[in-house]
N, C-alpha and C positions, 0 to 999 in steps of 0.2 A: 631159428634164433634171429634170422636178418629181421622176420618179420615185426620180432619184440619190441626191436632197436627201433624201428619205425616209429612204434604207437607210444611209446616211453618218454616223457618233458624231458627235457636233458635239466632242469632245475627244477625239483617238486618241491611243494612247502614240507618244513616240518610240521608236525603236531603242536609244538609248542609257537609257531608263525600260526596256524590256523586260528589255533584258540586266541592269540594274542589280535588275531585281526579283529576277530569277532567280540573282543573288550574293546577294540579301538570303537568299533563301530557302536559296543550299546553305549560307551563312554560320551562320545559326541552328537546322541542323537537326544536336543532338548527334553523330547517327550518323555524319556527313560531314566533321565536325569536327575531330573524333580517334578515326581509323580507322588498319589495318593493314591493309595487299593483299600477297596472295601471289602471284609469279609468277613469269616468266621476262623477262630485261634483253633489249630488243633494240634498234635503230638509236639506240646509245648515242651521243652528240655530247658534246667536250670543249673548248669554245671558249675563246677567251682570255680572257675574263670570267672563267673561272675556277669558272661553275654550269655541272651536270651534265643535260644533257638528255635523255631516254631514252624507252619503251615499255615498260610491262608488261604481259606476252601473256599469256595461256592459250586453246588451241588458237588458234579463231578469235577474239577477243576480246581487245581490247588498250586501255588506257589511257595518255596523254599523261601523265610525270611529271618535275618539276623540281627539283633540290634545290640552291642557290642557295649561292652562294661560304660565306659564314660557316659555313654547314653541312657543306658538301661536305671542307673542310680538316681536319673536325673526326673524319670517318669512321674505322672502324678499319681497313677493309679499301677498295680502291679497285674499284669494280664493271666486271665485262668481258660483254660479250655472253654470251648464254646462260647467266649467274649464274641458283639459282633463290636468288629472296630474298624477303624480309621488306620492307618499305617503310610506312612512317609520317607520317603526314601530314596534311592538310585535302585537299577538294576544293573547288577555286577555278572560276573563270568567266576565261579569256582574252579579253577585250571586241576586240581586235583581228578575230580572225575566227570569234568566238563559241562556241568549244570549251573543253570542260571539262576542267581536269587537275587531276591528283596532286600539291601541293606539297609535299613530304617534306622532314622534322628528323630520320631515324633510316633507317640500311639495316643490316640483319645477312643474313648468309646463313641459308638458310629454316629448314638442320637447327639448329641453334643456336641459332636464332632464334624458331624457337617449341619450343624446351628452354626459352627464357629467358622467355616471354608463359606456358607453364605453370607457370613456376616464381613467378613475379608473381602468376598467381589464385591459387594455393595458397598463398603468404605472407598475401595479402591475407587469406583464408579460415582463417586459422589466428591471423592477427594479429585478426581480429574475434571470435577465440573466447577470446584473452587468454593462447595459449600464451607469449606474446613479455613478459607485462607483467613486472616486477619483482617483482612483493606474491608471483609461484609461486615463486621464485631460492631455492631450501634454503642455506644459509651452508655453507661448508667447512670441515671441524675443521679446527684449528691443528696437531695431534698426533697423525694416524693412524698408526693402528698395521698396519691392512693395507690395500692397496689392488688393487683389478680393474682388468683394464687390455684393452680391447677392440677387437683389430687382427688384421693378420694377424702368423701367428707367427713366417715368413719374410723378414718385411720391416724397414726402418732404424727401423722407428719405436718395434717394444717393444728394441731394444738400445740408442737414445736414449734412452727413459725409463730401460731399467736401470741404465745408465750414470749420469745427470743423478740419480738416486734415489741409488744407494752412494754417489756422489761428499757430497749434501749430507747424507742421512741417513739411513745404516747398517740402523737396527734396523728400517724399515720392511720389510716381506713383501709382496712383487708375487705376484697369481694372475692367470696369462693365461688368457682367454675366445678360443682363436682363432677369426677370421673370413678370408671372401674380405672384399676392400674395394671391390672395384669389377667391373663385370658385372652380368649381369640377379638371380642370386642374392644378389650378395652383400648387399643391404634386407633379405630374408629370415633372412640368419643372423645382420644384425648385432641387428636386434630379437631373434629367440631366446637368443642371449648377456645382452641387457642384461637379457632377465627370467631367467633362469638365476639370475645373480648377484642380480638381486634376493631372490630363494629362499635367501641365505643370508643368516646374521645376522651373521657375519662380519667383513663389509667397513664401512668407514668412507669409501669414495669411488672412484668409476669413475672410468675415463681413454676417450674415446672418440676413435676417431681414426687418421687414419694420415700415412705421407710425403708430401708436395710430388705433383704431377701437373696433368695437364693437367685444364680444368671438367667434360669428359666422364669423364676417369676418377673424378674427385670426385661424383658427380653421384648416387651410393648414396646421399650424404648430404645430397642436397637430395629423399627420398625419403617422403612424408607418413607413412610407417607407421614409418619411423627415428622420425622428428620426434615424433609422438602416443607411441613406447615411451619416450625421454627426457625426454619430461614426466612420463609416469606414474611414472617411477624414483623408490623412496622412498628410493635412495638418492642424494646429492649426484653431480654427473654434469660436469666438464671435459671440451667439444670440444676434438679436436688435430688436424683439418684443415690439415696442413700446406701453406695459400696465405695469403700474405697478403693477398691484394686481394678473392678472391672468399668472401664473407661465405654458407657455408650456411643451410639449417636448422636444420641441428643444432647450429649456430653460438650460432643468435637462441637456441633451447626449451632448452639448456645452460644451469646455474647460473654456470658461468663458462666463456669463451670465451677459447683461446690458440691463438696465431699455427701456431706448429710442437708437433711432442710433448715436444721440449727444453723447450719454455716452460712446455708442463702438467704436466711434472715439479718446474719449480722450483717453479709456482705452488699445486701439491698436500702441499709439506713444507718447513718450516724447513731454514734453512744449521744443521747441527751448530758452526762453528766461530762464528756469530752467535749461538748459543744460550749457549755457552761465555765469552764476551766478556759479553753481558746481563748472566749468571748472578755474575763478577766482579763488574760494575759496581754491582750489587744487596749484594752484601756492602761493598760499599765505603759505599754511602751506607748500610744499615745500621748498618755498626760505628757511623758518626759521628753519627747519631742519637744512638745508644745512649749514645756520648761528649756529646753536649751534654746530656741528660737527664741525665746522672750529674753533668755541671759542676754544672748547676743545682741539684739539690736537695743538692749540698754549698756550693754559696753558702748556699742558702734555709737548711741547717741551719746554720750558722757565723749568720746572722742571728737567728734562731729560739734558739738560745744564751743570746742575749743579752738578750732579749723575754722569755722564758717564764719563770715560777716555777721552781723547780729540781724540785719533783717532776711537775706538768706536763712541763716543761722537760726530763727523763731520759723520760717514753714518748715524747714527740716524737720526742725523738732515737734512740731506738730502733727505733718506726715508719717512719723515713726510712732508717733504716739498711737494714734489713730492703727496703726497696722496694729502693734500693740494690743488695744484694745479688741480688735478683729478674731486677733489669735485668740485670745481667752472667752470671747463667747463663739466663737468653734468651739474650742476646747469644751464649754458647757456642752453645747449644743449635743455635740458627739456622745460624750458620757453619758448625756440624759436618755437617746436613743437609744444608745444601746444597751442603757438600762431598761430601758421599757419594750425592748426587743426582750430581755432576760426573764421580763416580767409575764410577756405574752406566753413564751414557753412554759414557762412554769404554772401559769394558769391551766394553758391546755391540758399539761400534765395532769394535774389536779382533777381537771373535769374524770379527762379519760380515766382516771384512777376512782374516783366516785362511781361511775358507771361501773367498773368492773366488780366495785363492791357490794353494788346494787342488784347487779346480774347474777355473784354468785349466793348473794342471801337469798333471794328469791329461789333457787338452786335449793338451797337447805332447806328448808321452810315448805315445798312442796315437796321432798324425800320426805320430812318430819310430817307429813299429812298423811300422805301414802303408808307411812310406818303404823304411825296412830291410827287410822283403819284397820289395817290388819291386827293390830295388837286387841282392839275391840273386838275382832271376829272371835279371838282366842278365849278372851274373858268369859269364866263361868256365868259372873252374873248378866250379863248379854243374854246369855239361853235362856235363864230366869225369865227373861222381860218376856221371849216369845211364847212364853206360860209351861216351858219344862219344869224341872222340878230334883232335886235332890233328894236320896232316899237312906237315911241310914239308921245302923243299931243305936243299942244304948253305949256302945263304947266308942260315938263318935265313926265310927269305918263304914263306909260309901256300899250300899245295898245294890250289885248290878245282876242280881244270878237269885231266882226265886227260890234254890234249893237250900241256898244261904240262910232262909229263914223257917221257922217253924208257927203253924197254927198257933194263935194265943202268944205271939211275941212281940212287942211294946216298939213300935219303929218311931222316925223321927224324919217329917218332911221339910225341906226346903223349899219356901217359895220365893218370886222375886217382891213378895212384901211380906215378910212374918213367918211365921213357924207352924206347925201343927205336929200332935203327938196322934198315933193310932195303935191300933190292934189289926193283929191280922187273922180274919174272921177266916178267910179258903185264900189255897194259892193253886196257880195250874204253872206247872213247867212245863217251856218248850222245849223239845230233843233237836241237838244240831240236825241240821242234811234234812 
């Protein structure tokens, strides 16, 4: 017994200090924290509590994972056995029968999932190089005159800019850059375009961007060599990533971000008929400037009259006169300008708007050729011309089947000039096959 006493702590842990260490210890180690595990869902349990119970595998090797009512409702997608996913989480201590699990706040499916964990270190990575800060953001002219626009050439997006462009302002010039938009290539070509167009001097502002799609098809543009050429752009640069929720790259390193490409067309030029309205309202408060300045210094002179010496009194009044005078042909001067500024706009318009009606009859007119060919090729009497022929009875009904007729029966041919009547002297029928 002395010997026991010997080898015995005189203070052992309890069971509930051991476990409790060993929570302390996964509790405070960063790694175990806020981790990601990749794997495969298996003996998935759905119990009325309303948390999700499950196993994440890989081959042999499986871990206990929980993810607990508040979370679980909040999922985007609902997990089924043999899911491969994504899983986020801490690792906790079960004191009940001393096994360790995955407590999870996040499940994505794996391919998307770590699309979206590579898309986070790269933001991260490019947000600590200050691609994202403001102080880069180049301003947008108010007034360009031309603009690049870098999409593909078949899709809604450059006929919604060109569209949303003519509609508000006319004189502007679109020069397409086309690109693929989505696929392994298309990072490739959209960086080549946007340095192309930088190489000219030109341009007053890019359009970058394309239609609406699913995050994989957008996903060119969360591509770090897009991202790093639309910073570099000395030229001002609108994303038109047609989604609204999911926020690119090229979104953030963009001088300015819009929703669809309709929007980075509004956002890229003045409404012509807002300019038009201003350009009024600007003459309006000038004339009446120009009318109270005039009130006034024919008060001050009718005052000034009365005050001054009469030979004083005659240059004053001559000097005021003269300013007088001054004012009101300013006053012309300005209104005529800026009438004939109203006038230039409105001609351009014009032009531009001729052009486009020119472009699309031309448009009609070759469909209307193309159509009327084909409708020729259909025409019976077209076969006529190439010396066919029409063959039928005496009751008018089309002869295509020799057994349809008999020895000694009276037919009626069509040709492509005139008629003929026959008899049918011998007939040979063909057997199908």
């Amino acid at each position: 017994m002395e010997l026991f006493k010997e080898i015995l702590p005189q203070h052992p842990y309890t069971v509930a200090e051991v476990i409790q260490y060993i929570k302390d210890i996964l509790t405070f180690e960063p790694a175990l924290s806020d981790i990601w595990v990749k794997g495969e869902i298996s003996d998935l349990s759905r119990p009325y509590s309303g948390h999700l119970y499950f196993k994440v595998k890989e081959e042999n090797n499986t871990i206990n994972c929980v993810i607990f009512k508040n979370r679980a409702i909040n999922l985007e997608s609902q997990p089924q056995n043999g899911d491969e996913v994504l899983i986020h989480g801490k690792i906790d201590i079960y004191p009940k029968n001393s096994t360790y699990q995955l407590i999870g706040d996040q499940l994505k499916p794996a391919g998307i999932g770590m699309m979206q964990l590579e898309l986070e270190h790269l933001k991260a990575k490019l947000g600590k190089e200050g691609l994202f800060d403001e102080e880069h953001k180049k301003p947008i002219l108010p007034f360009p005159q031309k603009i690049g626009v870098v999409t593909s050439a078949t899709g809604a997006a450059i006929q919604d800019i060109i569209r949303v462009l003519s509609e508000r302002y006319p004189v502007v010039e679109v020069l397409l850059f086309p690109t693929l938009v989505q696929g392994n290539e298309a990072p490739t070509q959209i960086v080549t375009a946007i340095q192309m167009a930088n190489q000219r001097s030109d341009l007053d502002l890019l359009i970058v961007g394309r239609g609406g799609g699913s995050i994989e098809e957008l996903w060119s543009f969360n591509d770090e060599s897009v991202a790093r050429a639309i910073f570099a752009s000395r030229i001002p640069i609108i994303s038109a990533v047609g989604h609204e929720t999911d926020v690119t790259l090229a979104d953030l390193v963009a001088d300015y971000r819009a929703a669809t490409p309709s929007s980075a067309a509004e956002h890229a030029v003045p409404d012509q008929h807002e300019l038009k309205r201003k350009i009024y309202d600007q003459e309006l408060r000038l004339l009446q400037d120009v009318r109270q300045i005039v009130k006034f210094l024919r008060t001050e002179l009718q005052v000034l009259e009365h005050q001054i010496p009469a030979e004083r009194q005659l240059n004053r009044i001559n000097l005021i006169r003269q300013q007088i005078g001054q004012m009101q042909l300013i006053n012309q001067n300005t209104i005529k300008q800026k009438i004939h500024q109203l006038k230039d706009i409105l001609n351009l318009c014009q032009q531009k708007q001729v052009l486009l009606i020119k472009d699309l009859k031309q448009t009609k007119e070759t469909k209307l050729q193309v159509n009327t060919a084909k409708l020729s090729q259909l025409n019976p009497l077209e076969t006529l011309e190439r010396g066919y022929s029409i063959v039928s009875d005496t009751k008018n009904k089309p002869i295509t089947n020799a057994s349809s007729v008999k020895v000694g029966d009276t037919v009626y041919i069509k040709l492509s000039q005139g008629e003929l009547t026959s008899q049918i002297i011998s007939k040979k029928e063909i057997e199908d096959g």
